[in-house]
N, C-alpha and C positions, 0 to 999 in steps of 0.2 A: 653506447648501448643502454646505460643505464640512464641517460636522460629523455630517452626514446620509451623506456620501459612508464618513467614516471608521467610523459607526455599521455600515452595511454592510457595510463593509471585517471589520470584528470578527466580526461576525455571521458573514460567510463561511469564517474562520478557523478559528471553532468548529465549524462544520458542517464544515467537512474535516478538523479534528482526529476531530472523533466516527468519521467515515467511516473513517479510518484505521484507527483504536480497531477498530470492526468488520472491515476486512479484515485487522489481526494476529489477531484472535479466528478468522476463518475458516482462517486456515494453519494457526494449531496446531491444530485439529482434522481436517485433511485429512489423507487417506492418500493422499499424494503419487504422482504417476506424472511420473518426472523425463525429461525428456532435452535435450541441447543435446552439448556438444564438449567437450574437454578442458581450456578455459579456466571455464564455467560450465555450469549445468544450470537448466531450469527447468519446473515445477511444469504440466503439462497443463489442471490442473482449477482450482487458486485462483492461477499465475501467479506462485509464489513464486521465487526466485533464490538458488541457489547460490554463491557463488564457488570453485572448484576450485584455481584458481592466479592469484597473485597476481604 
């Protein structure tokens, strides 16, 4: 059971690493429409973030 549990566990990892993988791919090809406030900004269409001040 619990090697079934961790088998999954992996599984899922991968599959939200790939996911990631694809939503870095979608930023850099978006022609951003930013807005937010003087602390950060962020990305209308792919949801990307800024930070403006730290």
């Amino acid at each position: 059971m619990i090697e079934q549990l961790q088998q999954e566990i992996n599984e899922l990892h991968a599959r939200v690493k790939i996911l990631q993988q694809h939503i870095e791919e979608l930023q850099q090809t978006c022609d951003h429409h930013f807005c937010g406030d003087s602390y950060f900004v962020k990305c209308t269409k792919c949801h990307k973030i800024e930070v403006l001040y730290y």
